[in-house]
Structures are given as C-alpha cells and as structure tokens.
Biopython code that builds the backbone (N, CA, C, O; Angstrom):
import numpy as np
from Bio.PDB.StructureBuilder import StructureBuilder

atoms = [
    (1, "UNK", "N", (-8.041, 17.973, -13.172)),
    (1, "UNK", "CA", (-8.946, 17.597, -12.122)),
    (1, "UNK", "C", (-8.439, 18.123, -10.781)),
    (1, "UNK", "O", (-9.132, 18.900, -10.123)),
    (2, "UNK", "N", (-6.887, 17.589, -10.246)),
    (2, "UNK", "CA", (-6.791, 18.149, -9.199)),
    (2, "UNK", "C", (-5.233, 19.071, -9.456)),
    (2, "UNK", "O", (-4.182, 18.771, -10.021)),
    (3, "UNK", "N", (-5.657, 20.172, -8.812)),
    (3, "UNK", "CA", (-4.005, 20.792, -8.867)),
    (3, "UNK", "C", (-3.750, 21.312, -10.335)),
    (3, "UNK", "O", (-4.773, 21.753, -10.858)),
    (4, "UNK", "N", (-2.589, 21.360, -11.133)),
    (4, "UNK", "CA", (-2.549, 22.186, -12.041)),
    (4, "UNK", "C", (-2.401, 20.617, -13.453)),
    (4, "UNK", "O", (-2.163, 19.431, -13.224)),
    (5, "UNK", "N", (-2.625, 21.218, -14.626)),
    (5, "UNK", "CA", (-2.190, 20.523, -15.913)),
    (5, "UNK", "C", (-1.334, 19.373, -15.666)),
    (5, "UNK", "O", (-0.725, 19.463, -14.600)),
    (6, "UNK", "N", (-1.120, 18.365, -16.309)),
    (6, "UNK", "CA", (-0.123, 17.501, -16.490)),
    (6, "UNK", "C", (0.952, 18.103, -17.094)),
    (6, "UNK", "O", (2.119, 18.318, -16.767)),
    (7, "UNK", "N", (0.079, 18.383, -18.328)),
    (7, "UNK", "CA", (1.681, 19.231, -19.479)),
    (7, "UNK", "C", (2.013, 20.769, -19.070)),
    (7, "UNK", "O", (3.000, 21.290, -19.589)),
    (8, "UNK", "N", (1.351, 21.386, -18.308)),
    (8, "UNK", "CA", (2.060, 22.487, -17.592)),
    (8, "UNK", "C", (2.624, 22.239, -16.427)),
    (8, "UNK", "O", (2.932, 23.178, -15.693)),
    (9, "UNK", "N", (2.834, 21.028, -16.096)),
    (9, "UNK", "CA", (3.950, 20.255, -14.789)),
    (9, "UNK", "C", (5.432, 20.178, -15.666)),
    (9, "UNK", "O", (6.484, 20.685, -15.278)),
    (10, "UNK", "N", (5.271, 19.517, -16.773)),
    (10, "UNK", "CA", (6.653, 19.481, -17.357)),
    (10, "UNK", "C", (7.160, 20.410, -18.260)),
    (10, "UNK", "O", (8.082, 19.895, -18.891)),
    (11, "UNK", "N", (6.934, 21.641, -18.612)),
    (11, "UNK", "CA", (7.205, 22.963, -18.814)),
    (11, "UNK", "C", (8.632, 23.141, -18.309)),
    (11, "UNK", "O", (9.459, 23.604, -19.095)),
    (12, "UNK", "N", (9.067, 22.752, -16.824)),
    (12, "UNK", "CA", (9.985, 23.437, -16.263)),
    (12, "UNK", "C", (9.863, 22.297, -15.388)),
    (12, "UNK", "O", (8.992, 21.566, -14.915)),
    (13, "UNK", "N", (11.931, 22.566, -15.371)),
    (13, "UNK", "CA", (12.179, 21.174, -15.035)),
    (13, "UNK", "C", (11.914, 21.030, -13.033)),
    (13, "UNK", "O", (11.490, 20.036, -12.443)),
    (14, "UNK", "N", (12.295, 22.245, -12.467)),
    (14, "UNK", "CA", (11.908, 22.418, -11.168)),
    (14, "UNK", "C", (10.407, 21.990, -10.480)),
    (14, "UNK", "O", (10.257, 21.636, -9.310)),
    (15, "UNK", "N", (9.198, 22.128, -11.638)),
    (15, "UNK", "CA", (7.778, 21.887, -11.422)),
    (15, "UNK", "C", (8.157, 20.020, -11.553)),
    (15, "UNK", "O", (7.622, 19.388, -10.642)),
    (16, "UNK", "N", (9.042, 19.092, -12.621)),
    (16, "UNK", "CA", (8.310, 18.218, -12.482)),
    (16, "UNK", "C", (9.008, 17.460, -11.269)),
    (16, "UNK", "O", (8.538, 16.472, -10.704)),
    (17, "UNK", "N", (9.922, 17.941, -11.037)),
    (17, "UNK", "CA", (10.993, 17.260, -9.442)),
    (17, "UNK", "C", (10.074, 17.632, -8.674)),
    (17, "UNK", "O", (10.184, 16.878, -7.707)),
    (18, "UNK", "N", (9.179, 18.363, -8.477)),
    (18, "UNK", "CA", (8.380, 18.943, -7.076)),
    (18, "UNK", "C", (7.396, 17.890, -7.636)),
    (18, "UNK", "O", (7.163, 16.924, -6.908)),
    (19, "UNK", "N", (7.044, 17.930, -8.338)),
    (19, "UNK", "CA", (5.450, 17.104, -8.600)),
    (19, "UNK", "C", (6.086, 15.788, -8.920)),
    (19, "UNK", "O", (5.237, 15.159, -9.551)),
    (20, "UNK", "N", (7.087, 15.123, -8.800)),
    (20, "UNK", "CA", (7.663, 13.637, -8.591)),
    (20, "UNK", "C", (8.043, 13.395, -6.858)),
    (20, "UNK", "O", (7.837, 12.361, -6.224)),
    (21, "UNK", "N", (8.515, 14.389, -6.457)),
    (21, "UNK", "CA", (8.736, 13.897, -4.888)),
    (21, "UNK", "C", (7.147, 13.643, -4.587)),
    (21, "UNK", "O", (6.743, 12.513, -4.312)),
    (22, "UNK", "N", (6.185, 14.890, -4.666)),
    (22, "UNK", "CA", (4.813, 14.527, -3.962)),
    (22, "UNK", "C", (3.970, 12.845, -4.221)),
    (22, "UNK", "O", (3.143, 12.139, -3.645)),
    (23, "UNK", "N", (4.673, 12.826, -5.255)),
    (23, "UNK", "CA", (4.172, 11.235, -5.924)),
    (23, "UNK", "C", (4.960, 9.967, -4.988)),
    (23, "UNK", "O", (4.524, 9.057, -4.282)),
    (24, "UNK", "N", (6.104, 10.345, -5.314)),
    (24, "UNK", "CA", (6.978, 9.619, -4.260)),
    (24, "UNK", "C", (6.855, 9.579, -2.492)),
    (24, "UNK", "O", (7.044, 8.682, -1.671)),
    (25, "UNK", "N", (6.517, 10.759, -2.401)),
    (25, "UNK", "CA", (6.035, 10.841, -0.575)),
    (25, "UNK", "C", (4.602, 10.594, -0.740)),
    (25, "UNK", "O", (4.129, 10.645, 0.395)),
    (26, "UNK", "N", (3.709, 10.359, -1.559)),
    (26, "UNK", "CA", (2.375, 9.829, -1.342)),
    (26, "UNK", "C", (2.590, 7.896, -1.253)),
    (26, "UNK", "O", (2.087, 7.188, -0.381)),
    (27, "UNK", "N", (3.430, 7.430, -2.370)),
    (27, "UNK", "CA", (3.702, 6.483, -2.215)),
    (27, "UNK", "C", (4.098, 5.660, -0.879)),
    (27, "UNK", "O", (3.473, 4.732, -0.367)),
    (28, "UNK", "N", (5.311, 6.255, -0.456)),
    (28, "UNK", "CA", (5.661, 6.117, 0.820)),
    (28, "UNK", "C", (5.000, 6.178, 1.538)),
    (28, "UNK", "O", (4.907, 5.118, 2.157)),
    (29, "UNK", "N", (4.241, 7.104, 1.949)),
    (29, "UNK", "CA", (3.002, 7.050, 3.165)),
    (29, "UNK", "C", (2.263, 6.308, 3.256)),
    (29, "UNK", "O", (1.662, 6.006, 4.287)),
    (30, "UNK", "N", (2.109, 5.717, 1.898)),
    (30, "UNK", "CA", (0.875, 4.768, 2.242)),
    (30, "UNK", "C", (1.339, 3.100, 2.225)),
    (30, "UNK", "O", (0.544, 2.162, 2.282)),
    (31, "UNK", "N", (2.417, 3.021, 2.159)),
    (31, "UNK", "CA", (2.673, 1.733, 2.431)),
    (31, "UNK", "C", (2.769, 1.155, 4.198)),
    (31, "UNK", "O", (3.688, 1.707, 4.803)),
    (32, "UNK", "N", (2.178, 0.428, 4.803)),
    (32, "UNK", "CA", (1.914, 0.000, 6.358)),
    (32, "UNK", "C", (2.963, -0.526, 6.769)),
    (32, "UNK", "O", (3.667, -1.206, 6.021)),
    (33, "UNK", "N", (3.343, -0.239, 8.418)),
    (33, "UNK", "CA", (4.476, -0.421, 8.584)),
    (33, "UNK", "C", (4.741, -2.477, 8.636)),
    (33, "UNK", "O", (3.952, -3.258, 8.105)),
    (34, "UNK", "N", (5.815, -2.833, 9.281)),
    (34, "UNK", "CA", (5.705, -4.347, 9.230)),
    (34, "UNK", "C", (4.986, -4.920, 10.619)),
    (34, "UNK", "O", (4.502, -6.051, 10.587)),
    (35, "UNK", "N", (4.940, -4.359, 11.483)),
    (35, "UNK", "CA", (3.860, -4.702, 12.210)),
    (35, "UNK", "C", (2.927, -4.499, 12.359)),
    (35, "UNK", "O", (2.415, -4.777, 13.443)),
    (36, "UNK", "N", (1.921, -3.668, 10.943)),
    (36, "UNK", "CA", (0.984, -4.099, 10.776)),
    (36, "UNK", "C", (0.324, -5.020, 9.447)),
    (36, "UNK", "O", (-0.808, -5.411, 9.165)),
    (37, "UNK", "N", (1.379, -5.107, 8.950)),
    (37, "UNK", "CA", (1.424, -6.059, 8.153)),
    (37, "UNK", "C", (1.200, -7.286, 8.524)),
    (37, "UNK", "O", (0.361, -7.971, 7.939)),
    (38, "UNK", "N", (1.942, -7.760, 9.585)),
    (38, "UNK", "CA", (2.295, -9.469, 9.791)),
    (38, "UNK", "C", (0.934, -9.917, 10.723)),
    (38, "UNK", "O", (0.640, -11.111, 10.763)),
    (39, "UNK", "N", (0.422, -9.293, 11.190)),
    (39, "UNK", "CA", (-0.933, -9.646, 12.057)),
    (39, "UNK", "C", (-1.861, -10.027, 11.361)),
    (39, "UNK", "O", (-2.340, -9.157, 10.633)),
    (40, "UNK", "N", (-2.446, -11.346, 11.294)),
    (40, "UNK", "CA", (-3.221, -11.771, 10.037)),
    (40, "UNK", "C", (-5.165, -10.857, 10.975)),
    (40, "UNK", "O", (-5.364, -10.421, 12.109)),
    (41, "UNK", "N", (-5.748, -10.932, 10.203)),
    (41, "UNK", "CA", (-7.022, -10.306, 10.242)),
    (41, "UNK", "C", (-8.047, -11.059, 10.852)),
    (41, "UNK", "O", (-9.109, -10.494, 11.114)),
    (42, "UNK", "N", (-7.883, -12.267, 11.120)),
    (42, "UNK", "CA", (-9.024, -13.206, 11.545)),
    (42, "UNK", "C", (-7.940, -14.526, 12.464)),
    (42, "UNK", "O", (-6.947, -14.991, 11.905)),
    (43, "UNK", "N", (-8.221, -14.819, 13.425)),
    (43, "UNK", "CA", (-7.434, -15.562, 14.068)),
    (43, "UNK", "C", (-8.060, -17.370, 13.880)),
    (43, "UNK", "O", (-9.206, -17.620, 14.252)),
    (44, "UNK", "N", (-7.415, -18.183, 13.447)),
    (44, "UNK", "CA", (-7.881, -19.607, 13.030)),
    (44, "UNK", "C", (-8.361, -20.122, 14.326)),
    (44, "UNK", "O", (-7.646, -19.971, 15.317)),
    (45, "UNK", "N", (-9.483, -20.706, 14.416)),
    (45, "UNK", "CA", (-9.771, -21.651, 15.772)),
    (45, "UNK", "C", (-9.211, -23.019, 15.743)),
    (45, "UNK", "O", (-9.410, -23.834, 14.842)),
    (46, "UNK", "N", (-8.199, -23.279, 17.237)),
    (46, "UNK", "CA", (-7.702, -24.209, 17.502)),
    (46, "UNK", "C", (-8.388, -25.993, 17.656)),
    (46, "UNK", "O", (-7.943, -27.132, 17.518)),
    (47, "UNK", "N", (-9.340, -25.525, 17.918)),
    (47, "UNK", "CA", (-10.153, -26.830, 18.075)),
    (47, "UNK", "C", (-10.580, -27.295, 16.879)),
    (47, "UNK", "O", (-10.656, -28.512, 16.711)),
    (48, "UNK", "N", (-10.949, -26.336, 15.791)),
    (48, "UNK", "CA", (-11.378, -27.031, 14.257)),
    (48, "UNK", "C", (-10.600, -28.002, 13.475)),
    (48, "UNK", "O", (-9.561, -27.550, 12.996)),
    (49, "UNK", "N", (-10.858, -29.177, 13.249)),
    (49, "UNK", "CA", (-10.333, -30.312, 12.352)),
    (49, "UNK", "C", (-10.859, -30.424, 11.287)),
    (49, "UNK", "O", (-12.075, -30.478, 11.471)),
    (50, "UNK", "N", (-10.591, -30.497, 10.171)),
    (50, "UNK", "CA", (-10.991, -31.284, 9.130)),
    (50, "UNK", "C", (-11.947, -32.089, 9.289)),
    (50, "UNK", "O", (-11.762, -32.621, 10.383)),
    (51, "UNK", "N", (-12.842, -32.472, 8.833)),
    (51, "UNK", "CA", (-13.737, -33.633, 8.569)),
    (51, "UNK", "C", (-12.852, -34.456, 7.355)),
    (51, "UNK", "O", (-13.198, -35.636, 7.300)),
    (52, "UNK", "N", (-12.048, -34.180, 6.613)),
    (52, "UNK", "CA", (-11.466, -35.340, 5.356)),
    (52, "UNK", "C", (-10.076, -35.439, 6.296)),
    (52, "UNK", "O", (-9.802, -36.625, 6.117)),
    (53, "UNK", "N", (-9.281, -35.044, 6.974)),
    (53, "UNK", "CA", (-8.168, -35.271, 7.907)),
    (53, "UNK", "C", (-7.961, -36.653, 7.954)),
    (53, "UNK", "O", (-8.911, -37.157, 8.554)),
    (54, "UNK", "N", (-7.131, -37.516, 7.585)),
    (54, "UNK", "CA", (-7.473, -39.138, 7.679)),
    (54, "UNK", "C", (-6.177, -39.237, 8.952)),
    (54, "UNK", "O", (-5.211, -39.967, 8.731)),
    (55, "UNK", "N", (-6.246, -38.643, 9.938)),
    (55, "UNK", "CA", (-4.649, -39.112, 11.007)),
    (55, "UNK", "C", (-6.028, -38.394, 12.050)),
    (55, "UNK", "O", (-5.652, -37.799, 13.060)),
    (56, "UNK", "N", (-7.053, -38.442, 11.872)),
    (56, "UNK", "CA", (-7.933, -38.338, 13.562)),
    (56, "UNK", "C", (-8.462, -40.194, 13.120)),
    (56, "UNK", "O", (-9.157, -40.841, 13.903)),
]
sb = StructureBuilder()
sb.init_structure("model")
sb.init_model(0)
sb.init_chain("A")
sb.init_seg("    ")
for serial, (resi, resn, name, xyz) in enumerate(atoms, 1):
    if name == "N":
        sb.init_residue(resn, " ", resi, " ")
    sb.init_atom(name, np.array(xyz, "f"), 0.0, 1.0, " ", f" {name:<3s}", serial, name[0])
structure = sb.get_structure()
C-alpha cells in the first residue's frame, strides 16, 4: 500500500533497521508533550453543586 513490500523490507538486514527507526520516530512524534497533556479540555464551573450533595 504505502512504500515498498513488508517481506522485501526484511531481505536485508540494513532495510529493516531503516524501516524500524521510521516506525520508532513516527512513534515518538506523535506522542504530546506534558504540557499539553495536563490541561484538561473543558474547564468545571465553580458555582455548580450537586443537587444529591447532603453538606449544602
């Protein structure tokens, strides 16, 4: 589909170290750094209580 054969990647051992780093640096790239990780997506509103809350 993309790029060359699977089994003509491991033919030769130089093709499959090249075609394992690209796997490995695709991996890496796509993991987000930690500050954008820790920022949640929707911010909770302070004023909202529970309606079942039994300590209001």
């Amino acid at each position: 589909m993309f790029g060359t054969r699977i089994t003509t990647v491991f033919q030769n051992r130089w093709k499959a170290v090249t075609w394992s780093l690209g796997i490995l640096a695709t991996a890496y790239c796509s993991i987000p750094e930690p500050e954008e990780a820790a920022q949640p997506a929707v911010k909770p509103l302070a004023a909202h209580h529970s309606p079942w809350d039994k300590d209001r």
